[in-house]
C-alpha positions in Angstrom: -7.6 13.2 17.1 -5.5 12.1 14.2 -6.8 11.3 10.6 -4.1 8.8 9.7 -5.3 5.7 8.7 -2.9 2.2 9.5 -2.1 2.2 5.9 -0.4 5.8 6.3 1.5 4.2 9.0 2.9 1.4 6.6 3.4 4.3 4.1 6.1 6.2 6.7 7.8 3.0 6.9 8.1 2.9 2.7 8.7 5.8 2.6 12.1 6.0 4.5 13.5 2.7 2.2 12.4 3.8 -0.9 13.7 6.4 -3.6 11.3 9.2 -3.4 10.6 8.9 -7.2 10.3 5.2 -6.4 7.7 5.7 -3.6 5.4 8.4 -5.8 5.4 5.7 -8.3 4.1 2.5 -6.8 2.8 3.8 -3.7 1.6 7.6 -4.4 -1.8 7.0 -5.4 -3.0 4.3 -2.8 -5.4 5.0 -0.4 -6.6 2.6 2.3 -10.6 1.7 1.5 -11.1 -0.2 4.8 -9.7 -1.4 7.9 -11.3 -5.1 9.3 -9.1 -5.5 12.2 -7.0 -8.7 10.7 -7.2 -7.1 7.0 -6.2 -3.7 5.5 -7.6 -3.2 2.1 -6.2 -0.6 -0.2 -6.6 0.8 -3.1 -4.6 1.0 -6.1 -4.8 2.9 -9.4 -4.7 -0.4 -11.8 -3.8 -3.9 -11.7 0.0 -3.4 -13.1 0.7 -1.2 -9.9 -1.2 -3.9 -8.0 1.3 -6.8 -9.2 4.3 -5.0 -9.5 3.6 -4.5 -5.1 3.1 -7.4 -4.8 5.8 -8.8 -6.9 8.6 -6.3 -5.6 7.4 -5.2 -2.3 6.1 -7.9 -0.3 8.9 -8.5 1.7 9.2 -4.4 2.2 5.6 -4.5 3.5 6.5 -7.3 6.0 9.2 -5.3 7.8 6.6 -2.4 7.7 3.8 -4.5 9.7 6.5 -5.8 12.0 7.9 -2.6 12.9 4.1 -1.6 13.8 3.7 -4.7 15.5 0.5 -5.6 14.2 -0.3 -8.6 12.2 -2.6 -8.2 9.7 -3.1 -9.3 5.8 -3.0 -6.0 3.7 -5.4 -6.7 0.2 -4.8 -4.6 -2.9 -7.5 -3.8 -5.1 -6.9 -2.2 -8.4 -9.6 0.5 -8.5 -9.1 1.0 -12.9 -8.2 4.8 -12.2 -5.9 5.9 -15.0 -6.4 2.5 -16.7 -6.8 2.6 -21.0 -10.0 1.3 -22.3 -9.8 -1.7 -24.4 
């Protein structure tokens, strides 16, 4: 029985195009919160590393789900971990 959740999956596929500093960075401290069959929500430590996926990696995470062969819509939700108070 295997732990791995399908955002690990997508994860293995990042991780083999990206930098390894690169990876840590942006994709480190994600963790998928849910799994709905057509949508994979994750979270991520603020809403700057939530943009700056979206922004710079959407095409990455494309490839990722098409290598898997399975088409779903993957949600980021900033989760405030890390983030300064105002």
């Amino acid at each position: 029985m295997s732990d791995r959740t399908y955002w690990d999956q997508i994860l293995n596929e990042l991780r083999v195009a990206l930098m390894p500093e690169e990876f840590r960075r942006w994709f480190g401290d994600s963790a998928q919160a849910s799994d709905s069959g057509d949508q994979v929500t994750v979270w991520v430590p603020s809403e700057t590393v939530r943009r700056h996926i979206r922004t710079h990696y959407q095409d990455l995470l494309e490839r990722a789900l098409a290598n898997l062969g399975r088409h779903v819509e993957i949600r980021f939700v900033a989760t405030g971990v890390g983030e300064d108070e105002e």
